[in-house]
N, C-alpha and C positions, 0 to 999 in steps of 0.2 A: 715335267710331270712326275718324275720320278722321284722326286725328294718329297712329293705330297704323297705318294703310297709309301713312304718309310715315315714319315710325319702320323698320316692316319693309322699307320699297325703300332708304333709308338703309341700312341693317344689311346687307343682300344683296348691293347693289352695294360696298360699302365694304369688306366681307368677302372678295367676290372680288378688288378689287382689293389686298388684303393677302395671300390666297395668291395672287397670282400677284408680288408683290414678294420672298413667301418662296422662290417657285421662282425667280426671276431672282437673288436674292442667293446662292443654291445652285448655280446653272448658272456664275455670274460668277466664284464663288471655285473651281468643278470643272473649267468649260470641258465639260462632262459634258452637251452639250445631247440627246443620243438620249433618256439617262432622263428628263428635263422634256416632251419628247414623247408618252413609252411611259409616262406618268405611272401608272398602271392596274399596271404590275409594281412590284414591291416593292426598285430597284434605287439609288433615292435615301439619302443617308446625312447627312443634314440634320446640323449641329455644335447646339449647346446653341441661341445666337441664333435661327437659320434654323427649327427645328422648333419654339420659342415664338410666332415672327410666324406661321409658318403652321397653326398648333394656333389661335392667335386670330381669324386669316381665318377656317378652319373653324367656332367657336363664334359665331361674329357669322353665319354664315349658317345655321348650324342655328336659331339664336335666332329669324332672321328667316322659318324654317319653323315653327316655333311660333307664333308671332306671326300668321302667313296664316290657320295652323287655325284660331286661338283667335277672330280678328275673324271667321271662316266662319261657325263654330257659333255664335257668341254673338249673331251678328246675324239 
């Protein structure tokens, strides 16, 4: 069980730091920093790249919320 709580803080932090690469590469090419801000409004218009890195940040930390459950209950 121990290699899945360094597996899940891998995946978590690694995840956050790929969305927040997706939002910097969105702000960089907009100049649009209010909406990286106001992240929470639906104001962002990510290009094909930008909304795959940041689709992948997201799945790498939902993973790593699976991953906390599953070592919770199981142990």
């Amino acid at each position: 069980m121990m290699y899945l709580a360094m597996i899940e803080e891998l995946l978590f932090w690694g995840g956050l730091a790929v969305f927040l690469v997706s939002l910097a590469l969105y702000a960089g090419r907009t100049k649009d920093f209010k909406s990286v801000l106001m992240f929470w409004q639906p104001n962002i218009e990510f290009n094909v790249v930008e909304f795959k890195v940041n689709r992948a940040g997201l799945s790498m930390m939902i993973v790593a919320v699976v991953l906390r459950l599953y070592a919770y209950f199981m142990s």
